[in-house]
N, C-alpha and C positions, 0 to 999 in steps of 0.2 A: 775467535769464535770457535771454530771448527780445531781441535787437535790433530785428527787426523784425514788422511787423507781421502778422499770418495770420488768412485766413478762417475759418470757425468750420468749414469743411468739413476743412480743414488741421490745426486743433486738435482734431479727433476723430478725425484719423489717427494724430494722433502722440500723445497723450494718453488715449488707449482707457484705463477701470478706473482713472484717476486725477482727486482735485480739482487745478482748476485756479485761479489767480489771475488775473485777465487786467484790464489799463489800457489806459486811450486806447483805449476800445473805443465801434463805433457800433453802432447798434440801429438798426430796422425801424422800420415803423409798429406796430408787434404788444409791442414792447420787448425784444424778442429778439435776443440779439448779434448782428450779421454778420460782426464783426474784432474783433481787439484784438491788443494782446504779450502775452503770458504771462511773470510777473514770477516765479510759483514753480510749481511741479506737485508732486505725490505720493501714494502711497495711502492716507497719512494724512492724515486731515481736521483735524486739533489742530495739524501743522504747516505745513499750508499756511496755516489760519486765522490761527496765530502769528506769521505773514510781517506782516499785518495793517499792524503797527503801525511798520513801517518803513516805512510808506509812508502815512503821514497825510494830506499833504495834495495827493495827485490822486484822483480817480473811482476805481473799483474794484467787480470783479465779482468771486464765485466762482461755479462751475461743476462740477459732478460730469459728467466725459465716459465717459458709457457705460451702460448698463443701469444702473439705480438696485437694489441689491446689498436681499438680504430681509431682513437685520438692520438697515437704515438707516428711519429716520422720518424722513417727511418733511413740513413745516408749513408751508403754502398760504397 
């Protein structure tokens, strides 16, 4: 999807209300992304999840960007 790489301020711009995929991504001291690419996006969570498994063997993060929605649970 994404060629190149974008700050997490960048991926909240443009990904508002959607999960994100994101590789090749660096983290803080805190473990918190700062960057990555964004490999898929969408508002559904089953299919960005499904993206998964094309992509086995680099690192990988998802990401819900935006208000966390009142039907979603979420497990800490």
């Amino acid at each position: 999807m994404e060629k190149k790489i974008l700050s997490m301020e960048q991926i909240k711009k443009r990904y508002n209300g959607e999960w994100v995929l994101i590789a090749d991504y660096e983290t803080d001291d805190l473990s918190r992304i700062k960057r990555g690419r964004v490999l898929a996006r969408g508002k559904d969570q089953r299919k960005v999840y499904g993206q998964l498994g094309k992509h086995q063997k680099i690192n990988l993060a998802t990401r819900y960007i935006g208000d966390i929605p009142k039907d979603l649970t979420v497990i800490l």
